[in-house]
Each structure stands twice: as structure tokens, then as C-alpha cells.
C-alpha positions as CSV (number, residue, x, y, z in Angstrom):
1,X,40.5,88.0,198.3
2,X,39.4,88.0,194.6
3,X,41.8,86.9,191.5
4,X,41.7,91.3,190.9
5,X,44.0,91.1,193.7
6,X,47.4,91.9,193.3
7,X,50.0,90.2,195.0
8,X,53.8,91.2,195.5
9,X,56.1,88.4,196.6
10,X,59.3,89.6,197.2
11,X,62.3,87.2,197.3
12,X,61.9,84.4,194.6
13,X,64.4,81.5,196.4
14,X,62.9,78.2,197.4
15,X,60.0,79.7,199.0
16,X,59.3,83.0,197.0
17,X,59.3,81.2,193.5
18,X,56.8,78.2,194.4
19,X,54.8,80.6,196.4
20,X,54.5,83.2,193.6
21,X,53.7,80.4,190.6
22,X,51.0,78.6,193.0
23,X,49.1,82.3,193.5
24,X,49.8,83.1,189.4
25,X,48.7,79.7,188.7
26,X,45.3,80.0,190.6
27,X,44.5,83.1,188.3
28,X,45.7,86.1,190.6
29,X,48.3,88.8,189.3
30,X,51.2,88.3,190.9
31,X,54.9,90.8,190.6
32,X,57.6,88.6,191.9
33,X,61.1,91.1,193.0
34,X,64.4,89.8,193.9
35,X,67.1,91.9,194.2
36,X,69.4,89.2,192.2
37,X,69.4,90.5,188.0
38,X,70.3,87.3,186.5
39,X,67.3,85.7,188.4
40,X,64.7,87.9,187.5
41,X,66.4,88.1,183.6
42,X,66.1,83.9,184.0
43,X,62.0,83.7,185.2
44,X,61.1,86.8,183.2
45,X,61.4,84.1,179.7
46,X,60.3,81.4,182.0
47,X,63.4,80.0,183.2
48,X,63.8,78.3,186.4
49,X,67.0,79.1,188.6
50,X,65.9,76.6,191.2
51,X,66.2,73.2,189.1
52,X,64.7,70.7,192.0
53,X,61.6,72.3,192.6
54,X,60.1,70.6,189.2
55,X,58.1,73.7,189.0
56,X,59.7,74.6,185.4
57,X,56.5,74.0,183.6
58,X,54.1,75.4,186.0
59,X,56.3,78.8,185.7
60,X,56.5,79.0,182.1
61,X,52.8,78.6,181.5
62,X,52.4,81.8,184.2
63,X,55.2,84.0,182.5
64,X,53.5,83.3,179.2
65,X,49.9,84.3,180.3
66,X,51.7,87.7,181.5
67,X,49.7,86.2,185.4
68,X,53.7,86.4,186.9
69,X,55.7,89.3,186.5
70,X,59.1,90.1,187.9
71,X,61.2,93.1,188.6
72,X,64.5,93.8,190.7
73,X,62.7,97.2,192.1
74,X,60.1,97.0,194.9
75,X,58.8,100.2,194.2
């Protein structure tokens, strides 16, 4: 797999989320969909919904670089 490779996680809960900013983080292109608004409206401007995963940081540096997108529709 190169970091070209696009990666879709969907579901961005306690496993989702870390999963999708550790792929964004290591370069790759990753779309992150949940089917919850207010929690793709929260990490779209880099805000973590999940407060205990100390991730916060991590996930605003990967929305900012445009590396971690997010949508409510999986198509």
C-alpha cells in the first residue's frame, strides 16, 4: 500500500476516530463517515467528540493538512 492510497473508515467512535488519525497521520488520505452530523460538524474544524482518547492534537494537525476528511454520506 502506498500513502496515494485512499482509505475510507467508516464509523468514527472509539475505534473509527484513532484508527482514521493514525492512517492520516502516517501521510495516507483518509475520508472518515459517520452517520452522526454533529460528529462529523465537530472533527471536520478539528474537534474531538471522544475527550479520553488524548488524540485532540494528533486530529487537528490531520484536519488542518486536509490528510482527514469527513462526510455523513458513504457514497
Amino acid at each position: 500500500m502506498t500513502k496515494k492510497t485512499n482509505i475510507c473508515v467508516v464509523g468514527l467512535g472509539y475505534v473509527g476516530l484513532p484508527t482514521a488519525v493514525n492512517f492520516a497521520d502516517k501521510g495516507f488520505n483518509v475520508i472518515g463517515v459517520d452517520k452522526n452530523k454533529e460528529i462529523v460538524d465537530m472533527i471536520s474544524v478539528g474537534e474531538c467528540h471522544l475527550k479520553d482518547l488524548n488524540i485532540d492534537e494528533r486530529l487537528r494537525k490531520v484536519v488542518k493538512n486536509k490528510r482527514l476528511r469527513v462526510s455523513t454520506n458513504i457514497v
